[in-house]
C-alpha positions as a printed NumPy array, in Angstrom:
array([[-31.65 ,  27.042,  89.064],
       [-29.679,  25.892,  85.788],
       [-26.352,  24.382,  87.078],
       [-23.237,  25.801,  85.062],
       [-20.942,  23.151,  83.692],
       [-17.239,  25.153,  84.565],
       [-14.644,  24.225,  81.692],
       [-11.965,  23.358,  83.789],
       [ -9.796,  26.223,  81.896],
       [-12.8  ,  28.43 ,  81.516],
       [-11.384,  31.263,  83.102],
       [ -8.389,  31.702,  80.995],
       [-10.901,  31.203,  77.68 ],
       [-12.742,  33.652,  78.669],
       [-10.62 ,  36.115,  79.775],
       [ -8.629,  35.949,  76.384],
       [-11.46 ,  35.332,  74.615],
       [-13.522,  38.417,  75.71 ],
       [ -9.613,  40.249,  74.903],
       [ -9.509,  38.798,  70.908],
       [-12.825,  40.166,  70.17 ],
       [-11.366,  43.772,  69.081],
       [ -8.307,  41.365,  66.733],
       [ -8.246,  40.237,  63.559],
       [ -6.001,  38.813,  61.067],
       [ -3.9  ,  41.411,  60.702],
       [ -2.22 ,  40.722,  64.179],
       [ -2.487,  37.292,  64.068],
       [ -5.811,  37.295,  66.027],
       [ -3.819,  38.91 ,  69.032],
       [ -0.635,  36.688,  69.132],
       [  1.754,  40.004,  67.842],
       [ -0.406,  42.323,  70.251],
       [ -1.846,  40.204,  73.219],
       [  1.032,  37.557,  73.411],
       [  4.484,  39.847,  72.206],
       [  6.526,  38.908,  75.485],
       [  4.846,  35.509,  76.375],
       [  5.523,  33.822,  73.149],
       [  9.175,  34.834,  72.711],
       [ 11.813,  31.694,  74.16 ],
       [ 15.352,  32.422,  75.699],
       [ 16.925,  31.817,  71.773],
       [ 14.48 ,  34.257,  70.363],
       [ 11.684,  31.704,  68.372],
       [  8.547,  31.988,  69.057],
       [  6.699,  29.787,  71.825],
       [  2.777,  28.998,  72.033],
       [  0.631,  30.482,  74.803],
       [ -1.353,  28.102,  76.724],
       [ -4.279,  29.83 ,  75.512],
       [ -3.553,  28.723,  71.865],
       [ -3.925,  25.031,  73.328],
       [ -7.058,  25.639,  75.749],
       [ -8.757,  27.175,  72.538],
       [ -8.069,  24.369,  70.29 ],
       [ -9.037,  21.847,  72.529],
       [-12.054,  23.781,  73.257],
       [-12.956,  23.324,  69.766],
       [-11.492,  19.884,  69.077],
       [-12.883,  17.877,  72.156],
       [-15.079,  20.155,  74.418],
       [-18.245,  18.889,  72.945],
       [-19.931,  22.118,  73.838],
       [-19.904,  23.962,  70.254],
       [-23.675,  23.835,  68.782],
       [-23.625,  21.36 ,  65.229],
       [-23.565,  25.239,  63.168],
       [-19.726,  24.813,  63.865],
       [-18.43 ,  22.423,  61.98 ],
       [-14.256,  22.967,  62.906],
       [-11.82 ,  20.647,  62.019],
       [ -8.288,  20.934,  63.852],
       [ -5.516,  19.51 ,  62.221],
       [ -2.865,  17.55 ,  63.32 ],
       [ -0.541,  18.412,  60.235],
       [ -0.82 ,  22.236,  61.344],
       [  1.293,  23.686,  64.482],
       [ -1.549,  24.98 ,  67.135],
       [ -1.268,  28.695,  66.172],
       [ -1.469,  27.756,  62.406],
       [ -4.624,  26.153,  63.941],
       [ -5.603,  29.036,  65.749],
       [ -5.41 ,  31.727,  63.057],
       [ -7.374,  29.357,  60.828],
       [ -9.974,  28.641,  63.027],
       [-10.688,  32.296,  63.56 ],
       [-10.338,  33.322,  60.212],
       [-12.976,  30.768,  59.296],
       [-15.493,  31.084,  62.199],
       [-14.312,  34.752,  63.047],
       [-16.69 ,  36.59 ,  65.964],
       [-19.764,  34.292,  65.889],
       [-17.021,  31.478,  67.505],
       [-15.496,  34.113,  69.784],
       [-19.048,  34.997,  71.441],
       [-20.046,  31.267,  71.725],
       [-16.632,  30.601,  73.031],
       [-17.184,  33.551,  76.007],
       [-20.505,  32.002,  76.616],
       [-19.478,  28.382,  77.092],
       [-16.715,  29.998,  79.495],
       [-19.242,  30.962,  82.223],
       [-17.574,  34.403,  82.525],
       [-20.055,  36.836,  81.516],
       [-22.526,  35.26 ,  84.479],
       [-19.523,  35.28 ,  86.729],
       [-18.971,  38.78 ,  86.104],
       [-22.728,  39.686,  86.566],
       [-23.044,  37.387,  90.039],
       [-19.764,  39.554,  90.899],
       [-21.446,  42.697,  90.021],
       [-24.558,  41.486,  91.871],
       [-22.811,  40.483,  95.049],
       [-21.098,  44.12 ,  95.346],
       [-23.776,  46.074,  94.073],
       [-26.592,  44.706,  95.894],
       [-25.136,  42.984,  99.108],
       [-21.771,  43.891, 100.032],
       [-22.209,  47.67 ,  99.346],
       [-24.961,  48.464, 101.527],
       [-22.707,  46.201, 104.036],
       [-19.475,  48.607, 102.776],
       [-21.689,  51.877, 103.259],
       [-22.558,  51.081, 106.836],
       [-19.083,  50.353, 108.033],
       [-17.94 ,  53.427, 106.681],
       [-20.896,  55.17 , 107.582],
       [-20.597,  53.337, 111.114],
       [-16.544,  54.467, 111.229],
       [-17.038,  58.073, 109.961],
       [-19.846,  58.818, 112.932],
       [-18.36 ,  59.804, 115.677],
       [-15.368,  61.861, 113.518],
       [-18.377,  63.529, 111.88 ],
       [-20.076,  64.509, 115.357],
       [-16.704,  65.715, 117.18 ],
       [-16.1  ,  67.631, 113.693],
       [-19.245,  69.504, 113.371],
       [-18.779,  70.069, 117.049],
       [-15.395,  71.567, 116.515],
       [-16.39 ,  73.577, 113.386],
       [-19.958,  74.899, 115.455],
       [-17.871,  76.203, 118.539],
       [-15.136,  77.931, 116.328],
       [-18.115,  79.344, 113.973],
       [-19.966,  81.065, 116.923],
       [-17.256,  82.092, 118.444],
       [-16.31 ,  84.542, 115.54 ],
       [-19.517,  85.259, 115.371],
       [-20.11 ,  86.604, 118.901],
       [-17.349,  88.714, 117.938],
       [-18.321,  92.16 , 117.619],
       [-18.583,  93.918, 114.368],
       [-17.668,  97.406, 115.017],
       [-14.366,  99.129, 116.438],
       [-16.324, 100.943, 118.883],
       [-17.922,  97.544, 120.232],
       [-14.694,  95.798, 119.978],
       [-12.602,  98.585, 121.642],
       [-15.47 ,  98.326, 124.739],
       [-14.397,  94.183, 124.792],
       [-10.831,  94.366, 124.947],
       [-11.004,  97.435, 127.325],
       [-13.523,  95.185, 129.391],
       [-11.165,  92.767, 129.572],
       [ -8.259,  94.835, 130.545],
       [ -8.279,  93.96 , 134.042],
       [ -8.948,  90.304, 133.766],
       [ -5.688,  90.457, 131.35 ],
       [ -3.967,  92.117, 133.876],
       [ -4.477,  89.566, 136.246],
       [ -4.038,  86.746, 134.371],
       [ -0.211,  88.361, 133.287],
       [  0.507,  88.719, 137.124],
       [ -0.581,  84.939, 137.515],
       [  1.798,  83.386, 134.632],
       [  4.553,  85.85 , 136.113],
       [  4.032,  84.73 , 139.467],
       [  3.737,  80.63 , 138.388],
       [  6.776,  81.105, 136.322],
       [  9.259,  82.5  , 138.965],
       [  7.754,  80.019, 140.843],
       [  8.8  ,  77.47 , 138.485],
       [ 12.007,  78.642, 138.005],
       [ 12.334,  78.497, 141.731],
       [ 11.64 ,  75.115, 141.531],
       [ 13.986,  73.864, 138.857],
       [ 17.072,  75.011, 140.703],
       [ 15.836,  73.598, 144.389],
       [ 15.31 ,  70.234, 142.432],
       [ 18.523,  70.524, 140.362],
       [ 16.886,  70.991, 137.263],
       [ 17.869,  73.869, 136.073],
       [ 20.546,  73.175, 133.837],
       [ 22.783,  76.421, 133.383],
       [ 22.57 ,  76.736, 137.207],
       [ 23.96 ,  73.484, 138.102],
       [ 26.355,  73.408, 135.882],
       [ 27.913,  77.04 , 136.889],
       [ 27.795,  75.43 , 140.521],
       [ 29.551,  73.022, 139.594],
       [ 32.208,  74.912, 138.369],
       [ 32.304,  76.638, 141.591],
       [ 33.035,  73.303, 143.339],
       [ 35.63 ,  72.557, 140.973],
       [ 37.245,  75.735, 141.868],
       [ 37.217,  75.557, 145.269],
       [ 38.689,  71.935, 145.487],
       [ 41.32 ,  73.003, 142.387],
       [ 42.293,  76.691, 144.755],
       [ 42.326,  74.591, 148.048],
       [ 44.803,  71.957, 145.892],
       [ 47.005,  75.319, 144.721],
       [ 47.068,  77.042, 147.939],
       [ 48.648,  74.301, 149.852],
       [ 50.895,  73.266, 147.01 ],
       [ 52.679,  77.14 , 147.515],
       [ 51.776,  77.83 , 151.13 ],
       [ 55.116,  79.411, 152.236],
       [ 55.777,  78.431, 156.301],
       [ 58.275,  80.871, 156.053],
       [ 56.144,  83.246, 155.224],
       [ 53.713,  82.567, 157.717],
       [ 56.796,  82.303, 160.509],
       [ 57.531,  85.575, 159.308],
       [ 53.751,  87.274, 159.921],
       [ 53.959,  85.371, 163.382],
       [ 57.423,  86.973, 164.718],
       [ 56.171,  90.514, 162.949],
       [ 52.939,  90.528, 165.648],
       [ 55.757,  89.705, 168.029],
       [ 58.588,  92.085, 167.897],
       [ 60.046,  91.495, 171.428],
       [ 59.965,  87.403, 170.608],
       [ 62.627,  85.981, 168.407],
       [ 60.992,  82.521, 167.901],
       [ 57.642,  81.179, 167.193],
       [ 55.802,  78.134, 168.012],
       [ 54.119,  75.811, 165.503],
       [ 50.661,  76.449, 166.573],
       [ 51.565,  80.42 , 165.82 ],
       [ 52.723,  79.112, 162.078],
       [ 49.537,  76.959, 162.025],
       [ 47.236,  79.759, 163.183],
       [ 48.604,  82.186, 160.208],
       [ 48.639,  79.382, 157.603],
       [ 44.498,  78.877, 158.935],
       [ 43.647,  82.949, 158.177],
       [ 45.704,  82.655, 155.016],
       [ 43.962,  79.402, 153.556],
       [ 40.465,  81.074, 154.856],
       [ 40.76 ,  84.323, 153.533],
       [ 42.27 ,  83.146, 149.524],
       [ 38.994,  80.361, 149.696],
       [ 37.1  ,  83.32 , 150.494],
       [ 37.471,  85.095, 147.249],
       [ 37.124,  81.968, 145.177],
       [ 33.739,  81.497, 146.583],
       [ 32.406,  85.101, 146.541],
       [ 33.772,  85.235, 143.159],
       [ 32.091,  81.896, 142.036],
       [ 28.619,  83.543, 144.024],
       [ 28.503,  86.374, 141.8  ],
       [ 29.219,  84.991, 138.705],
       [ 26.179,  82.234, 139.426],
       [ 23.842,  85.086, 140.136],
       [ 24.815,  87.131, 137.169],
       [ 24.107,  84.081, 134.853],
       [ 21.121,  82.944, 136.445],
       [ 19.24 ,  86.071, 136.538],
       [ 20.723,  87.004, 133.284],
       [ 18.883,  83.981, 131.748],
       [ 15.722,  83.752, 133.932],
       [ 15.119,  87.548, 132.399],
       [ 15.421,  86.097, 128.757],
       [ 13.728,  83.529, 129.562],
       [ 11.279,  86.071, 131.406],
       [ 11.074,  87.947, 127.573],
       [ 10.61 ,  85.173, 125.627],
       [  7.007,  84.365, 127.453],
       [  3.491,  84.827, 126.052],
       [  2.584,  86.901, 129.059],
       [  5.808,  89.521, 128.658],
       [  4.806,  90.106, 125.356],
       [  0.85 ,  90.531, 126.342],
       [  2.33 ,  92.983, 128.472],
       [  3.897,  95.242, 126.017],
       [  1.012,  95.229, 124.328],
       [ -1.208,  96.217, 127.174],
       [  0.92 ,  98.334, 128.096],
       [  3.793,  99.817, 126.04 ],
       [  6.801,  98.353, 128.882],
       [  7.329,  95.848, 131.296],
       [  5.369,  96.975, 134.098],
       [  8.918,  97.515, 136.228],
       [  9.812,  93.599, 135.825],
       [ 13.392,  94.097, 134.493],
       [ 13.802,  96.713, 136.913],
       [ 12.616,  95.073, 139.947],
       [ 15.312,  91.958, 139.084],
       [ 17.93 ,  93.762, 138.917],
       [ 17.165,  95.137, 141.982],
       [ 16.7  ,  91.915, 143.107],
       [ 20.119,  90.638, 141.632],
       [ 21.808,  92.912, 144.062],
       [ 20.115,  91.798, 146.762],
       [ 21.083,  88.303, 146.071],
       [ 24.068,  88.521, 145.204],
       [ 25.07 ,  90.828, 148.328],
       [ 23.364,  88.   , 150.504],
       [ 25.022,  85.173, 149.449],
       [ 28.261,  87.403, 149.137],
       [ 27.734,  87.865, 152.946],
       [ 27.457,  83.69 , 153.705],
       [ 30.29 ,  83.09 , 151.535],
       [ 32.217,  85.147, 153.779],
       [ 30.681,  83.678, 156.857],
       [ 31.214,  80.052, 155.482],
       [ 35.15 ,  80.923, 154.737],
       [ 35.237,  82.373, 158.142],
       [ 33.989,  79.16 , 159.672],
       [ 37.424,  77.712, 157.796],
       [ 39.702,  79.627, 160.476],
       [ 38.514,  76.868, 163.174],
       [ 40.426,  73.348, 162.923],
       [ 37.582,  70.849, 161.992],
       [ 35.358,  69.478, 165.446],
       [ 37.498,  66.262, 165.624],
       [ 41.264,  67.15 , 164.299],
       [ 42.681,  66.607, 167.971],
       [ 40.792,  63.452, 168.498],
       [ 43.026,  60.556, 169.948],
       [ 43.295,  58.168, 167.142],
       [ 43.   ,  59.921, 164.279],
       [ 45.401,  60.59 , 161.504],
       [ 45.24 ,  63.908, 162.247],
       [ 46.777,  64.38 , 165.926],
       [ 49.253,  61.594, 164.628],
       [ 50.551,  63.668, 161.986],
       [ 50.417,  67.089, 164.653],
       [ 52.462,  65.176, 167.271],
       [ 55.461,  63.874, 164.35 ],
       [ 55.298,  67.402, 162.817],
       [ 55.521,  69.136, 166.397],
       [ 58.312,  66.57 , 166.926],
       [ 60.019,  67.694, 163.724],
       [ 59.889,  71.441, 164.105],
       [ 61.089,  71.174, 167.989],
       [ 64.318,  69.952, 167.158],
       [ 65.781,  73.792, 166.95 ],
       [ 64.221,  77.164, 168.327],
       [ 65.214,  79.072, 164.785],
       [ 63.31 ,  79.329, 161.464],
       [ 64.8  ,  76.875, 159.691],
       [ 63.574,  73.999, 161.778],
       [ 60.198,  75.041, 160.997],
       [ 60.64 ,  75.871, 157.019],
       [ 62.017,  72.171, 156.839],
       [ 58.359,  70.537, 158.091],
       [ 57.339,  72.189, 155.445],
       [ 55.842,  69.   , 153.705],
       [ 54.234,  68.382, 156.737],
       [ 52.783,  71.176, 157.64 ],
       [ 51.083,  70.843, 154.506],
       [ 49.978,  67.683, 154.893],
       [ 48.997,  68.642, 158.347],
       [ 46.661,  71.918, 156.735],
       [ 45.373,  69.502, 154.074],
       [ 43.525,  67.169, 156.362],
       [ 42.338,  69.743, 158.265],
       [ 40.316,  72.255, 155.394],
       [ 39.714,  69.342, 152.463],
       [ 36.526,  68.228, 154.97 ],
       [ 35.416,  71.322, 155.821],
       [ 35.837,  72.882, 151.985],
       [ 33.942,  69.548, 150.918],
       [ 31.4  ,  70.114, 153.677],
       [ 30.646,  73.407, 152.228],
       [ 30.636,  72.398, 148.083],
       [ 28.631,  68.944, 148.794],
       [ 26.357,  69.628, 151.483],
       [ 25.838,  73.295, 153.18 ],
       [ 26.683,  75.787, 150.592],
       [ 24.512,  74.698, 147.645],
       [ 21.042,  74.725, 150.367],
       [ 22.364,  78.036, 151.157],
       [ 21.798,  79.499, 148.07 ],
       [ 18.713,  77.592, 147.207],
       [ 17.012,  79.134, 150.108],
       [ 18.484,  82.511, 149.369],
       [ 16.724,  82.582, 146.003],
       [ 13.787,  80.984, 147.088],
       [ 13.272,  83.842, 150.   ],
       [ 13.847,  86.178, 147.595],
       [ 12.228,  85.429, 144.221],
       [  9.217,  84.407, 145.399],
       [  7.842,  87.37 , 147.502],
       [  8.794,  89.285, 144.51 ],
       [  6.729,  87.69 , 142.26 ],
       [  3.532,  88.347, 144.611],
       [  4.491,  91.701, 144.731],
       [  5.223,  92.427, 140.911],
       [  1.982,  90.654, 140.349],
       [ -0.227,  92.872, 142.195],
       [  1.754,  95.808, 141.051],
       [  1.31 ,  94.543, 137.566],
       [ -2.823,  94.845, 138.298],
       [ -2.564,  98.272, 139.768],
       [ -1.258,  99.278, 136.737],
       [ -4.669,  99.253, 134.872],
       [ -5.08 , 103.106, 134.464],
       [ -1.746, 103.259, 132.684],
       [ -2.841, 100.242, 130.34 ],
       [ -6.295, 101.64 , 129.67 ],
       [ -4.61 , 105.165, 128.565],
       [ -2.168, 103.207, 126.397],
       [ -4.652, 100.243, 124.984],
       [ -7.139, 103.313, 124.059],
       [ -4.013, 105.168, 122.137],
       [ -3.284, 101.842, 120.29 ],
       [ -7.15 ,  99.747, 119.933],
       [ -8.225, 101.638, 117.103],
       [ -6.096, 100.15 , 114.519],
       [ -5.896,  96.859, 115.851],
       [ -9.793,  96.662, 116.633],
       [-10.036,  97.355, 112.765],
       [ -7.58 ,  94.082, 112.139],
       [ -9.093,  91.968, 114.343],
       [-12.591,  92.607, 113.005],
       [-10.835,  91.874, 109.329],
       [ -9.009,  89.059, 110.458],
       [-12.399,  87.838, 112.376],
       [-14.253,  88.205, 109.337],
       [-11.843,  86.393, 106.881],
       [-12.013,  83.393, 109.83 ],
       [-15.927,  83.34 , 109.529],
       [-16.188,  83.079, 105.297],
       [-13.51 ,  80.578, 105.525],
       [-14.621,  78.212, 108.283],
       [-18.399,  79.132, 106.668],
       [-16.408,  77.53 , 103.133],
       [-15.476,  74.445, 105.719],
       [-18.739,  73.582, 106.605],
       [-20.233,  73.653, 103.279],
       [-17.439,  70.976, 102.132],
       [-18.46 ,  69.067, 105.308],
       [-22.12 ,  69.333, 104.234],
       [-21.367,  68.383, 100.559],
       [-19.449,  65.351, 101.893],
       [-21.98 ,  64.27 , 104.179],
       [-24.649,  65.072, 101.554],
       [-23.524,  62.386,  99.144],
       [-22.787,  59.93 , 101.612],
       [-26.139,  60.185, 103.048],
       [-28.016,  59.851,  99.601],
       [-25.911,  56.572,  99.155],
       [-27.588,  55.426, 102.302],
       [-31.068,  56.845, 101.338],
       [-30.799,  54.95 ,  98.343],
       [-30.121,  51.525, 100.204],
       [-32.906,  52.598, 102.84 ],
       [-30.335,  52.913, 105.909],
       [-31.787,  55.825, 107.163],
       [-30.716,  55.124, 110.757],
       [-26.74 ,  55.378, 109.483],
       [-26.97 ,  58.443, 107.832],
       [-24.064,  61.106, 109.52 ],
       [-24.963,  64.63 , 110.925],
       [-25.067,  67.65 , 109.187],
       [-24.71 ,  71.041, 110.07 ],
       [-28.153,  72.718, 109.061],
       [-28.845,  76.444, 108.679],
       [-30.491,  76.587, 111.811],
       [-27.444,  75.752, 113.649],
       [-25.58 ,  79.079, 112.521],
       [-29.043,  81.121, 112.032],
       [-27.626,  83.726, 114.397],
       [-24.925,  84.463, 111.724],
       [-25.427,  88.031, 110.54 ],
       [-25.636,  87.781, 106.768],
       [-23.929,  91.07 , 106.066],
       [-20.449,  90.338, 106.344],
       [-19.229,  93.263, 104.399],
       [-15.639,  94.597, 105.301],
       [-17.076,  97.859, 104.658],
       [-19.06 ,  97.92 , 107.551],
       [-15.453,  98.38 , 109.514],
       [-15.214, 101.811, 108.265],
       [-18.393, 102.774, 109.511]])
């Protein structure tokens, strides 16, 4: 093997020198064209590229020109006066020996050799090696798709006989979806998920604790001493338990509208948006278009609205009911409670007339307000909000069942319907079916192209075993090869 012996600057020789073989004097042998921006100096004059050195060194003291050159470099010239003698003397001929002595051209052909005839069979099979399994999942993908259409059928007849066919398993599979999603919904307010609902129930706590804070801030004992003496016409006094026992029925009867109130307005919203939610659904819509309506699911929740709401109107009213009784442990020895009793009872005994008993005031208040702010917070924080969890989970869910399998026996009405309204969209689907098949049959021939030229770069570097899959006419042989939309009208 002959041994090159590398100029130390023969890289930048022959780089410029292969780029001053298309200059000539005219340019200055490439110094007003190759070097414009590299010559100029920060005060404008003109500098000397370090290729203007290497070259006359290379022809001063390099040793390597052949005796045919006889150059002379002189010392009472500046190096580009040098230079643009040099080459207007020798011209080309020193140019090409010059490139030659540089060692570029055979770097450039080892170069060439390396990627051409070992790393690009070694860049083929990566890629090759990397496109594989992309290339099997997408012919997969494109085959399934392909002969799907295809096992479509052809003819509005034979496609109104599918989707009829397939009328009952529809029908079933609506019911299903109806039934999970009620079920979900269900769900989402038992785990305190559903966001509109917990928030409106937390207004209704807010309400209750804000009436409770209202109702005892104007509670009128006069008022109630009044009521008392009016049950008692032949009395003309009243104790403080009598004041106490009207103040109880007063403070359970106002909580009691708050909280039916509050229970009606929850039910409203939540059914309100579990039936938009309800429309919004893939299977509501499949419905319609099975057959024409709802199959009775709007109706049957508002039905069911009333229901609810009537049933938790009822345990409101049973809850606020429960208010009338003084809280299990209000007498218990010990507690604030009987303390502040006994110093109210003290306070109102002092005279047997009305005013006596409007100027505890205070503390009867004080007296009512330790007695209902447990049992309203009992109610808002622990009791109520199971209460009407179970009431819509009793409710909602045997529904669904039922609208499900009343959805089902509904197939006569969807078959009269789907008949009335197949044709047309038989005719579409067949177009639409069609237009899918030429286009995905458009995919697979790019794929194929693709694949095709890989796999003769591969055949050409005998690497048979990385060649990628194709998708060959016999894999979509059962395509019918008259695909004319004319055919529809048939």
């Amino acid at each position: 093997m002959t041994v090159l012996s590398i100029y130390k600057t023969s890289g930048l020789l022959g780089f410029y020198g292969s780029q001053i073989k298309g200059t000539n004097g005219r340019d200055r042998f490439g110094l007003n064209t190759l070097f414009p921006e590299s010559v100029k100096a920060m005060d404008g004059s003109e500098e000397t590229p370090q290729f203007v050195y290497e070259f006359n060194r290379y022809c001063a003291n390099s040793g390597k020109l052949p005796n045919n050159f006889r150059i002379s470099v002189h010392s009472y010239e500046t190096p580009k006066q040098n230079y643009e003698r040099i080459l207007t003397e020798w011209g080309t001929p020193l140019i090409n020996q010059l490139i030659q002595d540089s060692g570029i051209e055979e770097f450039r052909d080892a170069v060439t050799r390396y990627l051409t005839q070992e790393k690009r069979p070694q860049l083929f099979v990566n890629l090759a090696d990397d496109l594989q399994p992309l290339c099997i999942m997408l012919r997969k993908h494109y085959l399934s798709i392909y002969r799907e259409l295809d096992s479509q059928p052809r003819e509005i007849e034979a496609m109104k006989t599918q989707e009829l066919g397939r009328l009952n398993q529809q029908l079933q599979q609506i019911g299903n979806d109806f039934r999970q999603h009620i079920a979900l919904e269900v769900n989402q307010v038992v785990t305190d998920k559903c966001q509109g609902f917990k928030a409106d129930f937390q207004k209704l706590q807010s309400r209750m604790i804000r009436h409770l804070d209202e109702l005892l801030d104007t509670f009128s004992v006069r008022a109630a001493y009044e009521s008392a003496t009016l049950s008692h016409p032949r009395n003309a006094t009243a104790p403080l338990i009598a004041v106490l026992v009207e103040a109880l029925y007063y403070l359970a009867n106002q909580l009691e509208d708050i909280l039916v109130e509050s229970c009606q307005e929850i039910v409203a919203n939540f059914f309100q948006g579990l039936m938009e939610r309800i429309r919004k659904s893939e299977y509501y819509r499949n419905l319609y278009r099975l057959l024409g309506n709802d199959g009775g699911i709007e109706q049957e929740l508002n039905l069911l609205e009333n229901q609810v709401s009537f049933a938790l109107v009822n345990q409101a009213k049973v809850e606020c009911d429960r208010f009338v009784r003084e809280s299990p442990r209000f007498y218990d020895e010990g507690t604030f409670s009987i303390y502040q009793f006994r110093q109210t009872l003290l306070q109102t005994s002092q005279s047997y007339d009305c005013e006596s008993m409007v100027e505890a005031e205070p503390a009867i208040r004080q007296l009512l307000k330790l007695d209902f702010e447990p049992k309203v917070s009992d109610t808002i924080r622990r009791t109520f909000r199971q209460t009407i969890n179970q009431t819509i989970n009793t409710n909602l869910l045997p529904m669904a069942d039922k609208q499900a399998d009343d959805i089902l026996q509904q197939y006569n009405q969807a078959r009269v319907y789907l008949e009335q309204t197949l044709e047309k969209e038989a005719e579409e689907k067949i177009i639409r079916n069609r237009r899918l098949l030429s286009e995905f049959g458009q995919k697979i021939e790019v794929y194929n192209q693709a694949v095709a030229g890989i796999n003769s770069c591969l055949q050409a570097m005998q690497l048979y075993e990385h060649q990628l899959p194709v998708i060959a006419e016999s894999d979509i042989s059962s395509v019918s090869a008259n695909l004319e939309v004319g055919d529809v009208a048939e």
